[in-house]
TIMI-393126 format. One record per residue: residue number from 1; residue in one letter; x, y, z of N, C-alpha, C, O in turn. Coordinates in Angstrom, 2 decimals. Layout:
# TIMI-393126
<r resi="NUM" resn="a" n_u="X" n_v="Y" n_w="Z" ca_u="X" ca_v="Y" ca_w="Z" c_u="X" c_v="Y" c_w="Z" o_u="X" o_v="Y" o_w="Z"/>
...
//
This chain:
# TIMI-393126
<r resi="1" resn="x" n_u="64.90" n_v="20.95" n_w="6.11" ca_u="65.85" ca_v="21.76" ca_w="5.36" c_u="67.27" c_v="21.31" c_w="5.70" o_u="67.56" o_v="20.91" o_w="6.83"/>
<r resi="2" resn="x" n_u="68.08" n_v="21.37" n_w="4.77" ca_u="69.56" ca_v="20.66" ca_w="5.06" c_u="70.38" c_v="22.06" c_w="5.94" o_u="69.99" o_v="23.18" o_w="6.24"/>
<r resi="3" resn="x" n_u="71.62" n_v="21.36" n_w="6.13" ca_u="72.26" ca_v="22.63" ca_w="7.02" c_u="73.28" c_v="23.24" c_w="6.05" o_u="73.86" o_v="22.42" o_w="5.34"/>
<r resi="4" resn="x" n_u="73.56" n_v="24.28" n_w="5.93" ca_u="74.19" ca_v="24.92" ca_w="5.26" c_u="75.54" c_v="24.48" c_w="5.04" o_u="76.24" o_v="24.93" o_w="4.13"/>
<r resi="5" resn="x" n_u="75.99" n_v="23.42" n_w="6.02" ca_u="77.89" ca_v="23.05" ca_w="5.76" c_u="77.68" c_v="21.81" c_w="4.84" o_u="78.74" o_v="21.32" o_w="4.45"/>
<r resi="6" resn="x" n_u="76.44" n_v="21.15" n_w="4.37" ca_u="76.57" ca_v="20.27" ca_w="3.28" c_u="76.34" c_v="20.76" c_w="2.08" o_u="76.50" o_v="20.02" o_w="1.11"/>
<r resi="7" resn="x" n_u="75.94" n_v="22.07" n_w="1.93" ca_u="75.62" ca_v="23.02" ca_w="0.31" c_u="76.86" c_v="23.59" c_w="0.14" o_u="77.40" o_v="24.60" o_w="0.59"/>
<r resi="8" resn="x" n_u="77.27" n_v="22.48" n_w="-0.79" ca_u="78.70" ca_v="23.01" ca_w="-1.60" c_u="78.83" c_v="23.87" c_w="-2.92" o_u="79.81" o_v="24.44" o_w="-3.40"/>
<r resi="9" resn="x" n_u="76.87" n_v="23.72" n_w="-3.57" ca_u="77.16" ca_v="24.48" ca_w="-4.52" c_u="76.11" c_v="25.24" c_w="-4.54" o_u="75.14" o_v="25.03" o_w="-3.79"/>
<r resi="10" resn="x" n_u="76.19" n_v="26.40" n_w="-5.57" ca_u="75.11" ca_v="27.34" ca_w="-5.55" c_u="75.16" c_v="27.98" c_w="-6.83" o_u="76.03" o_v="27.84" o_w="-7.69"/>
<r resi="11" resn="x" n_u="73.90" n_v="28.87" n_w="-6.90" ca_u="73.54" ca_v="29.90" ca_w="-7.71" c_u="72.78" c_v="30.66" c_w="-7.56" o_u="71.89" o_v="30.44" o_w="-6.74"/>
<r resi="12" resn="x" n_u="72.82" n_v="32.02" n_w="-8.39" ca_u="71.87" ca_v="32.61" ca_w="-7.97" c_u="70.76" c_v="32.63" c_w="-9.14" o_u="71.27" o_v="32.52" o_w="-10.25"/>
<r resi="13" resn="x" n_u="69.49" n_v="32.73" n_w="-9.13" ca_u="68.43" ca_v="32.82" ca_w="-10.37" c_u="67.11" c_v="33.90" c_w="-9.89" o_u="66.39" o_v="34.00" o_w="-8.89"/>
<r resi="14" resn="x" n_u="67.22" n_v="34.48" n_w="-10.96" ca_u="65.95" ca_v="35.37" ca_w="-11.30" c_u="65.24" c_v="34.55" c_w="-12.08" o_u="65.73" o_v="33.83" o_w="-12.95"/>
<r resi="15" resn="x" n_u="63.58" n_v="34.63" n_w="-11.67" ca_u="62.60" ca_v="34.68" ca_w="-12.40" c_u="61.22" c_v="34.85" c_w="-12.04" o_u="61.04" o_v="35.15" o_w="-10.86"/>
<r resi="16" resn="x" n_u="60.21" n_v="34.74" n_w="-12.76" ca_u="58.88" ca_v="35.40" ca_w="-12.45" c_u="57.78" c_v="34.13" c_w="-12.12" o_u="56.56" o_v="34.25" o_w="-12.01"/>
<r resi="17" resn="x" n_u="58.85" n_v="32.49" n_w="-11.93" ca_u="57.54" ca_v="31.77" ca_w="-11.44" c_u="57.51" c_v="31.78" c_w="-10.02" o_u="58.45" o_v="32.39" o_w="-9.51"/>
<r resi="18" resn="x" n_u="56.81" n_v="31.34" n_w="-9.34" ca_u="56.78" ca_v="30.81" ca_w="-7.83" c_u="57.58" c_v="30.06" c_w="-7.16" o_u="58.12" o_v="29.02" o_w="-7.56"/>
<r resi="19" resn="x" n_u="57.70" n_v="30.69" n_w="-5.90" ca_u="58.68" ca_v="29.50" ca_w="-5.01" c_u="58.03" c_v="28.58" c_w="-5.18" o_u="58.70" o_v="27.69" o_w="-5.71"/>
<r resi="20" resn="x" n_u="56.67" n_v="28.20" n_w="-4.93" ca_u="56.36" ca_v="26.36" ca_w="-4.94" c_u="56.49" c_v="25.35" c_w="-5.94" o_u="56.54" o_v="24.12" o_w="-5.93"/>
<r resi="21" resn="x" n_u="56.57" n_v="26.56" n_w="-7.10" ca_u="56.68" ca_v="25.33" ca_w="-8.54" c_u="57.98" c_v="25.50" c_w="-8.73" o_u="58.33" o_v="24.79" o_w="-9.67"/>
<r resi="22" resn="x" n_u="58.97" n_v="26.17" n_w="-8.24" ca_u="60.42" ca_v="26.15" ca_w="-7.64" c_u="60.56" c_v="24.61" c_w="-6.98" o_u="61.04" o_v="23.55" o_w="-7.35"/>
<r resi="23" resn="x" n_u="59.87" n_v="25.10" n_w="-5.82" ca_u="60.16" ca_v="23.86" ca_w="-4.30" c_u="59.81" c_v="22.53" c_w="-5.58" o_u="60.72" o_v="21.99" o_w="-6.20"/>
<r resi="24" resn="x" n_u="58.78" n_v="22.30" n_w="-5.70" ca_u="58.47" ca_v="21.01" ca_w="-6.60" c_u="59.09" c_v="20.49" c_w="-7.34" o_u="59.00" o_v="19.26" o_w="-7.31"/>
<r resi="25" resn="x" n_u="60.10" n_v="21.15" n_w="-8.45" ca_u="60.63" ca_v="20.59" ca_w="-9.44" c_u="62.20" c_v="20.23" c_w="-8.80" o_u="62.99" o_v="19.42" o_w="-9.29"/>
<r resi="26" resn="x" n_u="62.39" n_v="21.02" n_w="-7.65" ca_u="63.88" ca_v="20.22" ca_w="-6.61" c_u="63.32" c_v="19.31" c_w="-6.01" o_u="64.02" o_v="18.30" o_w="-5.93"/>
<r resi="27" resn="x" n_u="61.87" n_v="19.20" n_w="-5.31" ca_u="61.77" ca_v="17.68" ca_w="-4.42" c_u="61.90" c_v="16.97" c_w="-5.73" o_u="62.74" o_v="16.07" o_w="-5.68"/>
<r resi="28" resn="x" n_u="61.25" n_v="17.12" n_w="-7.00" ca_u="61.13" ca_v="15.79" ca_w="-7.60" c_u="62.04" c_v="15.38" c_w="-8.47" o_u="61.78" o_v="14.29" o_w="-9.00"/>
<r resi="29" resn="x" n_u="63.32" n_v="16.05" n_w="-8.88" ca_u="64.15" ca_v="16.20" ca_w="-9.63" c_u="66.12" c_v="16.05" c_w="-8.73" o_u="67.10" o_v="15.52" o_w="-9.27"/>
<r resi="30" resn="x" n_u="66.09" n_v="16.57" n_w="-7.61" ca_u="67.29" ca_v="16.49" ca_w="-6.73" c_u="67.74" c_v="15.03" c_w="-6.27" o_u="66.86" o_v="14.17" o_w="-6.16"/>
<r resi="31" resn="x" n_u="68.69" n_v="14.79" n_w="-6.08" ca_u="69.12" ca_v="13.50" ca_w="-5.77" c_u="69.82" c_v="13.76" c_w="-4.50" o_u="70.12" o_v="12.72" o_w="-3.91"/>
<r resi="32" resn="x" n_u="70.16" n_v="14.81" n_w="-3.93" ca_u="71.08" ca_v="15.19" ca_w="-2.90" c_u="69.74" c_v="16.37" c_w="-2.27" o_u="68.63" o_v="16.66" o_w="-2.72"/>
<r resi="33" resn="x" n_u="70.64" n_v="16.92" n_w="-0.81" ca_u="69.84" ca_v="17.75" ca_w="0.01" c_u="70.01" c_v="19.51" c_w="-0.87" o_u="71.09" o_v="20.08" o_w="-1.01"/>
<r resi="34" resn="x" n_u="69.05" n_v="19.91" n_w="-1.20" ca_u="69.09" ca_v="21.56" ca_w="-1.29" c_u="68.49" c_v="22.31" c_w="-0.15" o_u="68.04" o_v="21.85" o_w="0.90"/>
<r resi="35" resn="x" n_u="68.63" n_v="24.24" n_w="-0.76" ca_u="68.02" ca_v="24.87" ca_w="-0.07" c_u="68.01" c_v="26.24" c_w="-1.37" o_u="68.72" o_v="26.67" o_w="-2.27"/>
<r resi="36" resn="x" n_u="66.47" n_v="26.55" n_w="-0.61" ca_u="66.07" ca_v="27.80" ca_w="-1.81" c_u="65.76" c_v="28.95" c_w="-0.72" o_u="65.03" o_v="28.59" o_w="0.20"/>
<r resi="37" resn="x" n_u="66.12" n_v="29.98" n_w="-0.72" ca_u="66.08" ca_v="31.78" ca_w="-0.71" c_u="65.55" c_v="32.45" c_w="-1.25" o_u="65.98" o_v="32.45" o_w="-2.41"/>
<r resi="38" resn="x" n_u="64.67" n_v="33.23" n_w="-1.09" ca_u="64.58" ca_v="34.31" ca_w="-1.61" c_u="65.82" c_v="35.55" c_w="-1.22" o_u="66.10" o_v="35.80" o_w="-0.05"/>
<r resi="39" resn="x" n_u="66.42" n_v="36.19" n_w="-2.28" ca_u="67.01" ca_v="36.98" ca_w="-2.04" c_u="66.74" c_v="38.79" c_w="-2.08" o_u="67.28" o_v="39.68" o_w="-1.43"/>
<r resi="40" resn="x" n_u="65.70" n_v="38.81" n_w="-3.11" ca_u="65.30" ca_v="39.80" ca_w="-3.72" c_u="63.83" c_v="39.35" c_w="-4.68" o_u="63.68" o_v="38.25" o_w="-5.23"/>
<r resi="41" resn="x" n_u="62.83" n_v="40.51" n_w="-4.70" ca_u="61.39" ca_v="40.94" ca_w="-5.19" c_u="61.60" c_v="42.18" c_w="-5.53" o_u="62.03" o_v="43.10" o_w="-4.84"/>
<r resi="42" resn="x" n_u="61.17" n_v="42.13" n_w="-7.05" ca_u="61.21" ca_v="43.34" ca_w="-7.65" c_u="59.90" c_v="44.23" c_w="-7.12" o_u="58.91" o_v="43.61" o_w="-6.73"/>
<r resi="43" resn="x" n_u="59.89" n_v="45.69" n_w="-7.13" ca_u="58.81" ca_v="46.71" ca_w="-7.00" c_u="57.58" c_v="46.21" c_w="-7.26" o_u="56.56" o_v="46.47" o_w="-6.63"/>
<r resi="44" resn="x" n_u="57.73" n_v="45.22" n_w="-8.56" ca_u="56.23" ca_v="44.81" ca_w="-9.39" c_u="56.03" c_v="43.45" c_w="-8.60" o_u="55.03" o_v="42.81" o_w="-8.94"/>
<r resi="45" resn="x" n_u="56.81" n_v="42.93" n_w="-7.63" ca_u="56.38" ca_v="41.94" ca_w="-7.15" c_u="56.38" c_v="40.77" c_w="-8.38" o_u="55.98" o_v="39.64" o_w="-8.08"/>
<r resi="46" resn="x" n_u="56.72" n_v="40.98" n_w="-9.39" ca_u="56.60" ca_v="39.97" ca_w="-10.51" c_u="57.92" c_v="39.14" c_w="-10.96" o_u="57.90" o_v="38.21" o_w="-11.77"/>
<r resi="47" resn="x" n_u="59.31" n_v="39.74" n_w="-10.14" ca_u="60.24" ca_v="39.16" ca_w="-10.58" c_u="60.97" c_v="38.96" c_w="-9.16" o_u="61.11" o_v="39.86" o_w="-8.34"/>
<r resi="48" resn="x" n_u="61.36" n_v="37.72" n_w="-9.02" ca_u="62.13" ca_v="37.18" ca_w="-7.88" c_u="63.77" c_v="36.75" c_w="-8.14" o_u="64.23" o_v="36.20" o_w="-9.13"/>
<r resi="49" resn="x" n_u="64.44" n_v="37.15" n_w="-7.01" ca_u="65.66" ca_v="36.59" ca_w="-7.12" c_u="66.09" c_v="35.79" c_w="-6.27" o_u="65.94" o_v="36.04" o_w="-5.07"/>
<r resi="50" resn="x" n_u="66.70" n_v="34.69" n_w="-6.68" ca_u="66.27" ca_v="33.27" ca_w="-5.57" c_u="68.06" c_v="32.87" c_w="-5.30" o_u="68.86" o_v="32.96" o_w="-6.23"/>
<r resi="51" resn="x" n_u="68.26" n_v="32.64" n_w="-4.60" ca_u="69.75" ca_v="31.85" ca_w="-3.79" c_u="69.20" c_v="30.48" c_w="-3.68" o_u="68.23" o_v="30.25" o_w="-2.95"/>
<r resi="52" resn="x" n_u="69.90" n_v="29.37" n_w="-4.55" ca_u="69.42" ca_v="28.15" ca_w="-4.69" c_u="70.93" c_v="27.29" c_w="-4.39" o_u="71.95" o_v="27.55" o_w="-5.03"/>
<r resi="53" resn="x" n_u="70.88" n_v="26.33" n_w="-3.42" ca_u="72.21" ca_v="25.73" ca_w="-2.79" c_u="72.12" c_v="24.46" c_w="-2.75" o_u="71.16" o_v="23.99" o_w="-2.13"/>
<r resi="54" resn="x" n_u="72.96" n_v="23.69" n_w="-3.30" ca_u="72.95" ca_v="22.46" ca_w="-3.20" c_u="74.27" c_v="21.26" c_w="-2.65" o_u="75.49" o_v="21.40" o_w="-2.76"/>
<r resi="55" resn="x" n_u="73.66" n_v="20.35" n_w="-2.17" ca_u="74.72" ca_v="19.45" ca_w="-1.74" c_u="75.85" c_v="18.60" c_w="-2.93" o_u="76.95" o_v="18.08" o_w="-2.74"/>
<r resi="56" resn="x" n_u="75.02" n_v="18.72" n_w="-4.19" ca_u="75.62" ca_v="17.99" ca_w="-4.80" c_u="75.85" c_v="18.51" c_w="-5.91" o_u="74.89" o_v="19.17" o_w="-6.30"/>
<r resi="57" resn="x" n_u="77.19" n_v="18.52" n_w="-6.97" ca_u="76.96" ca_v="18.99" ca_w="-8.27" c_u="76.50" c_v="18.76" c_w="-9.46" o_u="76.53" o_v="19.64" o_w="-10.32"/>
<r resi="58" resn="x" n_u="76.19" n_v="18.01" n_w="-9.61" ca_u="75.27" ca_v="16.93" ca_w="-10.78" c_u="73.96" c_v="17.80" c_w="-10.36" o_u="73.31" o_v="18.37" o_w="-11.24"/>
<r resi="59" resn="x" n_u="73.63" n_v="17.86" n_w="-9.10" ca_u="72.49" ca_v="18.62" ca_w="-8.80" c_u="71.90" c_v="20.06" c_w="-9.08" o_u="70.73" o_v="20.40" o_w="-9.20"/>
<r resi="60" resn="x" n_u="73.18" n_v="20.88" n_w="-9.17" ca_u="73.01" ca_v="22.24" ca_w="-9.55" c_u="72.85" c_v="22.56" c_w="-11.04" o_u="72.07" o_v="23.28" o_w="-11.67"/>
<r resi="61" resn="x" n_u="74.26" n_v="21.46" n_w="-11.51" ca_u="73.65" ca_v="21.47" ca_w="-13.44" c_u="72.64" c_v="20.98" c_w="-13.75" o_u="72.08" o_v="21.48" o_w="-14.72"/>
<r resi="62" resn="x" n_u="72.04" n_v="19.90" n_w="-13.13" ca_u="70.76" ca_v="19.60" ca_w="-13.65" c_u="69.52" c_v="20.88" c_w="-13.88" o_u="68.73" o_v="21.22" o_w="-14.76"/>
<r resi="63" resn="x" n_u="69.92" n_v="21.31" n_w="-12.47" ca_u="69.10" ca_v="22.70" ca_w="-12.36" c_u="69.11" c_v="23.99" c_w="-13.37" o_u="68.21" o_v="24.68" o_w="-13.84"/>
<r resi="64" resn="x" n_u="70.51" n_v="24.00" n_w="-13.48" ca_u="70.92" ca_v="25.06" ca_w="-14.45" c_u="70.31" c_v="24.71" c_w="-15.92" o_u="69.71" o_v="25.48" o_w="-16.68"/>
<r resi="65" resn="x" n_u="70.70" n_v="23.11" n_w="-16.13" ca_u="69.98" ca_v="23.04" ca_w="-17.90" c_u="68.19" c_v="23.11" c_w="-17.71" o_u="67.27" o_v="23.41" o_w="-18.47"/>
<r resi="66" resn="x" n_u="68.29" n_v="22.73" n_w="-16.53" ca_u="66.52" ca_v="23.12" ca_w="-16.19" c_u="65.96" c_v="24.41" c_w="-16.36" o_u="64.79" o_v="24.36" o_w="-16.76"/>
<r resi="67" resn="x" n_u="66.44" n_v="25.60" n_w="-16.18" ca_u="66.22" ca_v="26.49" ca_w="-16.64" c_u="66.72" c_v="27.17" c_w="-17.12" o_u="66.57" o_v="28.35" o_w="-16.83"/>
<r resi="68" resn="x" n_u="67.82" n_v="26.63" n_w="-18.41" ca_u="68.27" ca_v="27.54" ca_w="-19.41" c_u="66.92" c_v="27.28" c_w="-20.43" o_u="66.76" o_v="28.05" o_w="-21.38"/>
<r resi="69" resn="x" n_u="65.86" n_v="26.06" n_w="-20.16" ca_u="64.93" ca_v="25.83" ca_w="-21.27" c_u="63.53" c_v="26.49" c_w="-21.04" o_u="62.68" o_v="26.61" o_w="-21.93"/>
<r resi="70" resn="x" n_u="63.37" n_v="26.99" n_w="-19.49" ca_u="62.45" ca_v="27.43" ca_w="-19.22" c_u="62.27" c_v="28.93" c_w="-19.61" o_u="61.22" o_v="29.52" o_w="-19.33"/>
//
């Protein structure tokens, strides 16, 4: 896991898939070091809110158009 003084950028994201198919699509898609959080689980356990940080910014938009389609 990278250390927190190289994650210059961030966001926060809700949604209802899994951290691992989360984790997967940053190992195989990131070009720089991240880090993913859970921040919040809804009551139903069905909706997650994730703190997603990255070293690089090319890296975070990639992410972002990544799931404006999902």
């Amino acid at each position: 896991m990278a250390t927190q003084s190289k994650m210059k950028f961030g966001l926060m994201y809700e949604t209802e898939e899994g951290v691992r198919e989360i984790e997967e699509w940053l190992d195989l898609h990131m070009q720089g070091e991240w880090a993913l959080t859970v921040e919040g689980i809804s009551d139903d356990l069905r909706k997650k809110n994730f703190k997603v940080l990255f070293e690089l910014e090319h890296d975070k938009d990639l992410f972002k158009q990544h799931v404006s389609r999902v």
